[in-house]
Backbone bond lengths (Angstrom), bond angles and torsions (degrees), N, CA, C in turn:
res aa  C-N    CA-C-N  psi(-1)  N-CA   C-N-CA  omega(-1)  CA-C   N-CA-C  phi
1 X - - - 1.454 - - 1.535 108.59 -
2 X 1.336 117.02 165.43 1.420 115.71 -160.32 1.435 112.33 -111.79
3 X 1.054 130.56 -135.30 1.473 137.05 -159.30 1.555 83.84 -152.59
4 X 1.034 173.98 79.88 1.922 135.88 169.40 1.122 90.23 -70.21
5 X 1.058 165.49 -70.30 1.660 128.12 -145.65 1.815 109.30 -73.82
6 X 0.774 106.32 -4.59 1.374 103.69 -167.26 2.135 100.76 -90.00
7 X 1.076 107.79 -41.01 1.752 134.82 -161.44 1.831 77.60 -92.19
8 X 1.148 142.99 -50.46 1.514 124.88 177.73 1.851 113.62 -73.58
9 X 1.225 99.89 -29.35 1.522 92.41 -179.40 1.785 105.81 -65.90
10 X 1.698 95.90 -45.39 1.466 99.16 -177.28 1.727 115.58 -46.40
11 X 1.596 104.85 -41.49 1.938 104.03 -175.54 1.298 103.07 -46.98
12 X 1.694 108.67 -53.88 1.134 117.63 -149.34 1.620 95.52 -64.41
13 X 1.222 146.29 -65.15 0.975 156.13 -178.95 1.581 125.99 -10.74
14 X 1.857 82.73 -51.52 1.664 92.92 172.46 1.377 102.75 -106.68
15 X 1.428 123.42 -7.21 1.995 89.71 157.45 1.032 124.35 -69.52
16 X 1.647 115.52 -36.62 1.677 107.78 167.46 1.030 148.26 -66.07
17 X 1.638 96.61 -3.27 1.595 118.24 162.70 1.059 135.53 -68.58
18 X 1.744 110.53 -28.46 1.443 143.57 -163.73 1.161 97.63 -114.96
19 X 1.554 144.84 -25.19 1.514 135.75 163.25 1.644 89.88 109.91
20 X 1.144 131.21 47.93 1.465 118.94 -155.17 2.155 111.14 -140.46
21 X 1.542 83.00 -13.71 1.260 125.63 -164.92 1.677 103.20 -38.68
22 X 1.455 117.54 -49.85 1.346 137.54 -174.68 1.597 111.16 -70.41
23 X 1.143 107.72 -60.49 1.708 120.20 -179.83 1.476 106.46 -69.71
24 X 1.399 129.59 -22.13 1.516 133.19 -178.03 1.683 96.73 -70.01
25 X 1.916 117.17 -56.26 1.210 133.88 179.34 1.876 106.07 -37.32
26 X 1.084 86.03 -66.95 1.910 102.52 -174.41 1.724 112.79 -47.16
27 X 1.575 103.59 -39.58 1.287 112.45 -161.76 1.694 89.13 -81.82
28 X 1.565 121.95 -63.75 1.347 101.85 -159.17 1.888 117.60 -72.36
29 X 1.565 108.77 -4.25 1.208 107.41 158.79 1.347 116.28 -48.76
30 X 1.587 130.28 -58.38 1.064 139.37 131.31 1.410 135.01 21.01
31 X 1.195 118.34 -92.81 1.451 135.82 143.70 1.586 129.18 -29.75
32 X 1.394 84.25 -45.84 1.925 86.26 171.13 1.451 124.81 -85.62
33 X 1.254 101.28 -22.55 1.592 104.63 162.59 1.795 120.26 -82.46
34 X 1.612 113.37 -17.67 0.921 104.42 -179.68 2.409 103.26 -88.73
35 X 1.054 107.71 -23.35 1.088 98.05 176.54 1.697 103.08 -99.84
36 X 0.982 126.86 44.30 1.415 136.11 155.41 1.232 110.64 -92.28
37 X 1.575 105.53 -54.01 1.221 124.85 -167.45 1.688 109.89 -72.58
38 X 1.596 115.16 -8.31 1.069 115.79 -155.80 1.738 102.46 -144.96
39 X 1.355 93.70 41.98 2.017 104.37 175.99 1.644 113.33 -11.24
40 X 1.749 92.02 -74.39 1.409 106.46 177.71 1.656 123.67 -32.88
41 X 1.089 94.55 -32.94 1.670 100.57 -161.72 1.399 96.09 -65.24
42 X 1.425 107.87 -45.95 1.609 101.91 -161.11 1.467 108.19 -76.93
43 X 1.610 122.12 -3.48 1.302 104.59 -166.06 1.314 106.68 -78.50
44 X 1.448 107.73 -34.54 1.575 157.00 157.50 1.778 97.53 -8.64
45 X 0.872 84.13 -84.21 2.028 107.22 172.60 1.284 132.51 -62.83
46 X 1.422 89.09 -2.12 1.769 102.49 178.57 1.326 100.54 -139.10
47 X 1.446 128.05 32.49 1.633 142.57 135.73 0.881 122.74 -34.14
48 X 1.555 159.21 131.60 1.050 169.52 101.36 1.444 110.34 -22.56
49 X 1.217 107.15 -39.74 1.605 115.91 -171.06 1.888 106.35 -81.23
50 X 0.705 88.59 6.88 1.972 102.07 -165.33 1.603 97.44 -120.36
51 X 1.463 117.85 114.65 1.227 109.46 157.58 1.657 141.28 -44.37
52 X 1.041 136.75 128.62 1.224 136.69 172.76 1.292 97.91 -16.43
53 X 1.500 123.82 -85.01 1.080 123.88 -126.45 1.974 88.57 -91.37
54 X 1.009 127.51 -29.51 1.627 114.18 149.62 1.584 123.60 -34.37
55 X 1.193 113.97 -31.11 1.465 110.95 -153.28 1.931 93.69 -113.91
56 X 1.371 121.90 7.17 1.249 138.85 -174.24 1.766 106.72 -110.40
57 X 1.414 90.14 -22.14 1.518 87.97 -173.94 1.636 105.56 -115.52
58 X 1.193 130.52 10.71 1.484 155.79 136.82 1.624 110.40 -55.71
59 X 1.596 96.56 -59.18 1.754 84.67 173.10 1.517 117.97 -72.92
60 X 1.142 105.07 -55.69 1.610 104.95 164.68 1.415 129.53 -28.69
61 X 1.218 124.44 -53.23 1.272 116.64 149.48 1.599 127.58 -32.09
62 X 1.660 96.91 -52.29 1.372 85.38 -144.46 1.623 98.16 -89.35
63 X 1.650 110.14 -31.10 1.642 114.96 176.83 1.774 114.18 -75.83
64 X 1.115 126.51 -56.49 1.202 146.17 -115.02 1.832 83.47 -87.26
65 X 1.569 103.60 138.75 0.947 107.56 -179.37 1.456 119.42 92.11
66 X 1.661 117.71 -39.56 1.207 111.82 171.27 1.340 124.70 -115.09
67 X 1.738 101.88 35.16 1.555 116.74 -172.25 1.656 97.14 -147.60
68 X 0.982 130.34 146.93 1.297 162.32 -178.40 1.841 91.69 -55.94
69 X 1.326 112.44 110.51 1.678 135.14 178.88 2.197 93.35 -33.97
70 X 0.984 119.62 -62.92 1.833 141.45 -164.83 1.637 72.80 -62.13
71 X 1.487 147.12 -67.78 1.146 130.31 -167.81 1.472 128.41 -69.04
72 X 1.275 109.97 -52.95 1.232 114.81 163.44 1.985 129.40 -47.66
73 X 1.963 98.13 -29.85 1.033 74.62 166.50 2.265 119.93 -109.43
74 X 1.423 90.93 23.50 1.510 101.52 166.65 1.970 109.28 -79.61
75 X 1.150 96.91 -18.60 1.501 97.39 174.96 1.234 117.30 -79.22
76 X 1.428 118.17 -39.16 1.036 141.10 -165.67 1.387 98.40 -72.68
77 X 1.414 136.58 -45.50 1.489 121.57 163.24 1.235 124.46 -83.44
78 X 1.300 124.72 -5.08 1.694 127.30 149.14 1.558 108.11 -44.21
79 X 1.378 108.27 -61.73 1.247 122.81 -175.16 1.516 113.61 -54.51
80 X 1.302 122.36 -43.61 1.253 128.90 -179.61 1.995 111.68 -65.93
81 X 1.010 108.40 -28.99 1.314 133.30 174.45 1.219 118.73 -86.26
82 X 1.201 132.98 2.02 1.563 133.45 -163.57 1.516 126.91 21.40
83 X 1.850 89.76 57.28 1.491 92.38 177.78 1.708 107.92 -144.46
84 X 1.260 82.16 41.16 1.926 73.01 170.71 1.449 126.08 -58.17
85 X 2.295 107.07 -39.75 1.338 102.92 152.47 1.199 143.91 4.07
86 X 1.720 109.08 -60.25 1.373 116.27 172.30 1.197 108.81 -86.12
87 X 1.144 139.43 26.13 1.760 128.35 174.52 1.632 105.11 -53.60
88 X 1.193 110.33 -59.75 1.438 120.09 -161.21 1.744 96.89 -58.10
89 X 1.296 131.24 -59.22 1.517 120.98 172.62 1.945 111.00 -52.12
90 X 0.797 128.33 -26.25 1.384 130.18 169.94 1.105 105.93 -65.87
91 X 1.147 139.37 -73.22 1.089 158.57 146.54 2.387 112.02 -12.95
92 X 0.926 90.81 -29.66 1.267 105.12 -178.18 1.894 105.67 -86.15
93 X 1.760 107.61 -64.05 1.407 116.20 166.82 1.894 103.98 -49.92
94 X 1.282 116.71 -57.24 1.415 97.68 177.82 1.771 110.06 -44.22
95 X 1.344 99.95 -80.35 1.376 89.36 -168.97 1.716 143.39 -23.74
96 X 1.585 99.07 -46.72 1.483 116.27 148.65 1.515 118.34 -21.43
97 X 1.501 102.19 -78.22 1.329 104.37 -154.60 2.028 98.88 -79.47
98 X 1.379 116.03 -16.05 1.758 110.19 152.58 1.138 112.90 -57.90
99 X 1.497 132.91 -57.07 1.262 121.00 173.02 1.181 122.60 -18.58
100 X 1.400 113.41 -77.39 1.666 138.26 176.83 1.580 103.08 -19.52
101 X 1.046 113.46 -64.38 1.379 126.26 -162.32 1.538 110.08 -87.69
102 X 1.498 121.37 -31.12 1.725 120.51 144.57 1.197 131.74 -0.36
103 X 1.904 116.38 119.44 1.992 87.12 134.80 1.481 122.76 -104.43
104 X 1.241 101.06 44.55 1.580 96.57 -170.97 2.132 94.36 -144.50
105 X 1.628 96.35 145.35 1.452 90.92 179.97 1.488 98.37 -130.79
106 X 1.313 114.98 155.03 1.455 113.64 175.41 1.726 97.75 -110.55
107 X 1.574 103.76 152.89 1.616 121.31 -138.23 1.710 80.90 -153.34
108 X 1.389 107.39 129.25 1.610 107.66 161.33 1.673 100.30 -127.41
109 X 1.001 104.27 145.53 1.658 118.15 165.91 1.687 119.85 -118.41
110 X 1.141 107.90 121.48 1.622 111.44 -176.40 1.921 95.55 -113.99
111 X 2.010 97.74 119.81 1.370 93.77 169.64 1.133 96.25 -131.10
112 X 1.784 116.35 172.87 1.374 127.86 162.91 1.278 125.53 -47.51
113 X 1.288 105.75 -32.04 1.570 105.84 -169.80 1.466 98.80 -146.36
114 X 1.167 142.99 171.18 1.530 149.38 -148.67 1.756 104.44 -94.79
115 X 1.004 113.36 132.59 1.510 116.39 -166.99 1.470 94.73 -69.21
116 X 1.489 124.02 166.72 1.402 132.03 171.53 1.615 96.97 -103.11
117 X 1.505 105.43 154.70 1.398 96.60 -171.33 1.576 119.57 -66.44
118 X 1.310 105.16 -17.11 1.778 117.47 -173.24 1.604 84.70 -62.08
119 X 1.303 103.21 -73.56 1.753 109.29 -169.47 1.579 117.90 -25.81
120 X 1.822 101.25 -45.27 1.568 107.19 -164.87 1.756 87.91 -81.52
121 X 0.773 122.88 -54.12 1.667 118.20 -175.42 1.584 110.02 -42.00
122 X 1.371 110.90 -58.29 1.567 108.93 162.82 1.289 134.96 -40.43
123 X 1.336 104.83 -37.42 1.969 112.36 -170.26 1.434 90.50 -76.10
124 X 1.812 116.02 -45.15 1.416 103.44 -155.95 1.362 109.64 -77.37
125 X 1.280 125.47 -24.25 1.579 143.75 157.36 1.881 105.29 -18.65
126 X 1.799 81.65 -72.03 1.523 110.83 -160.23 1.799 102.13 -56.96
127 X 1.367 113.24 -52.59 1.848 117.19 157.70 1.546 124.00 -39.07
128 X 1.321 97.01 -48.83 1.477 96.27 179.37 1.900 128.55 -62.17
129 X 1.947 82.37 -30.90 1.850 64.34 171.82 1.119 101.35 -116.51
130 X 1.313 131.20 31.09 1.720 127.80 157.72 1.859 104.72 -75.79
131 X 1.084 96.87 -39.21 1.365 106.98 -174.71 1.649 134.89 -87.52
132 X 1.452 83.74 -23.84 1.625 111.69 -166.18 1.389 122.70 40.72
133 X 1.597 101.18 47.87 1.788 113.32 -179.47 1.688 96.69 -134.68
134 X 1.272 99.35 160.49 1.764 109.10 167.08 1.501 107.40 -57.78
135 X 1.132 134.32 158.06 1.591 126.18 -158.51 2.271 75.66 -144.94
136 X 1.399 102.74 125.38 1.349 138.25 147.90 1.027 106.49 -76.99
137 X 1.055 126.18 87.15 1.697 130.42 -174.64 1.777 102.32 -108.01
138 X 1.553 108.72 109.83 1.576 111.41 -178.86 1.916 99.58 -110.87
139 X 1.203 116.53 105.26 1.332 119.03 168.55 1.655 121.06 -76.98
140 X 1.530 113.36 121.96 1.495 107.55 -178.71 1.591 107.21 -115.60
141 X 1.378 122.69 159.37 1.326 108.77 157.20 1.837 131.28 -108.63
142 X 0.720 101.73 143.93 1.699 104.37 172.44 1.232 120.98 -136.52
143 X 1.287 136.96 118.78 1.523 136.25 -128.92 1.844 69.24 -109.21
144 X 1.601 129.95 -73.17 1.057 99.44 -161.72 1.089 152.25 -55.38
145 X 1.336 110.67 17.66 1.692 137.73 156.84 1.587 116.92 -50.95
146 X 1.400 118.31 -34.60 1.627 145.29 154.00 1.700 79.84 72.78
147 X 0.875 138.03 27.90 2.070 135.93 -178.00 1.196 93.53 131.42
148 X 1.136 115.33 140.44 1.943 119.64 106.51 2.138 83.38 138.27
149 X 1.072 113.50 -170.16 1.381 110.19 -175.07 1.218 87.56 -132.36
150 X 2.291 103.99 176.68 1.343 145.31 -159.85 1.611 78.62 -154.58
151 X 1.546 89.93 115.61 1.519 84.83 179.61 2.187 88.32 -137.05
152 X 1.873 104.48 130.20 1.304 85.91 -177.39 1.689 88.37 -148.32
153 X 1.902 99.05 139.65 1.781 97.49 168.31 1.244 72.48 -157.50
154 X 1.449 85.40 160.43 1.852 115.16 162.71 1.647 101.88 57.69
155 X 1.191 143.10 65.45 1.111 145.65 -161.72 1.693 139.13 25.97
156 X 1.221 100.12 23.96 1.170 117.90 -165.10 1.723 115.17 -105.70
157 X 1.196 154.94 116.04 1.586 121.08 164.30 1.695 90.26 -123.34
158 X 1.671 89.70 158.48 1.421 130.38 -149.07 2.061 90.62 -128.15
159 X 1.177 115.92 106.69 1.374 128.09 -164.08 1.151 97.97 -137.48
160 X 2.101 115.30 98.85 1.085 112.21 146.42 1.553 114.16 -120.97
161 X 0.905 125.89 113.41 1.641 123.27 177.98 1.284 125.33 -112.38
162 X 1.049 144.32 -170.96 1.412 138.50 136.42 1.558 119.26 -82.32
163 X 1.719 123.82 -38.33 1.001 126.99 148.73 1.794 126.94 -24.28
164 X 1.704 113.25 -56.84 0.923 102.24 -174.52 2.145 110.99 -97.09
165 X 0.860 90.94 -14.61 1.599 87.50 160.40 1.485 123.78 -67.46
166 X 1.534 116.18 -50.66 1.701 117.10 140.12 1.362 110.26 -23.90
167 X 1.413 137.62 -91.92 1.258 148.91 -176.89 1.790 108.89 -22.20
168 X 1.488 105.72 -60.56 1.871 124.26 171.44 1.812 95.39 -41.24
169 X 1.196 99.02 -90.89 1.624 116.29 172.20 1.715 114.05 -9.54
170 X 1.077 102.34 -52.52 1.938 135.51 -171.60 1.889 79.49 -65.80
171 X 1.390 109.79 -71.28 1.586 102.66 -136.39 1.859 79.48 -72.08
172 X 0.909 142.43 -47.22 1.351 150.37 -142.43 1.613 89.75 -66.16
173 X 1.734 120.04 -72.28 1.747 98.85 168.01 0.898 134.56 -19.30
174 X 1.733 116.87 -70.09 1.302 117.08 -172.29 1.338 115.22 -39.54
175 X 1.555 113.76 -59.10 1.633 114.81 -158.99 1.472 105.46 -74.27
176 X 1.700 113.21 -9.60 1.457 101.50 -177.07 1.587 103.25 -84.32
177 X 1.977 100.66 152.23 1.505 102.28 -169.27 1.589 106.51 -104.62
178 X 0.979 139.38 146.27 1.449 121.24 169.54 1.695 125.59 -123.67
């Protein structure tokens, strides 16, 4: 079994060594959305019942060539390891430590109801010079939020709702005795 944060810091390490650091980021975003989309595949590739070198030439097909050589062959020892599973947390520690070295951060906002663009221009405004980076600002909605925002970048989330003040309220009964 593996490390994933440890095996993503390592990619990252040597793409930024190699100048590669950016296009590695882009590509395994890539990858993780395509084996999101594609559960099976990975269970597929992390067979026991499937020879190595069967289950090497599955990825090869399907990556090779349209992924960065340092990536393709970081898969390639996932694969050897029966842990592609963790791609997406690898993939997560990489991203991290790109961040770091970024000028740009990705920022999601979850509201009750759909931001107005003034609003979204403001928040991302308001990120940008908290942070002093370009702000990836992805707005979602979730009505059972009933108000208030989930606001999260750079490892941080920012939770004000009515939902979760309900929830506060909720846990605070229980434990109170009377």
């Amino acid at each position: 079994m593996i490390d994933a944060e440890v095996y993503g810091k390592a990619l990252f390490e040597l793409a930024a060594e190699n100048g590669t650091a950016a296009k590695i980021n882009s590509e395994i975003e890539d990858v993780c959305r395509l084996l999101k989309e594609n559960e099976r595949y990975c269970t597929l590739v992390d067979s026991p019942a499937i020879s190595f070198s069967e289950r090497l030439a599955l990825l090869s097909e399907a990556f090779e060539g349209s992924v960065d050589p340092y990536l393709m062959n970081f898969i390639s020892i996932l694969c050897k390891k029966h842990s592609m599973y963790k791609f997406a947390k690898c993939a997560e520690a990489y991203s991290s430590c790109y961040q770091k070295i970024s000028s740009t951060l990705p920022a999601s906002v979850i509201t009750a109801v759909p931001l107005s663009e003034r609003q979204y221009d403001a928040l991302k405004k308001k990120l940008e010079n908290i942070t002093g980076k370009e702000v990836l600002l992805e707005a979602s909605v979730d009505e059972s939020l009933i108000g208030g925002i989930v606001l999260r970048y750079g490892g941080i989330q920012l939770q004000d709702s009515i939902k979760s003040r309900l929830d506060d309220l909720r846990r605070s009964l229980r434990e109170t005795t009377v």
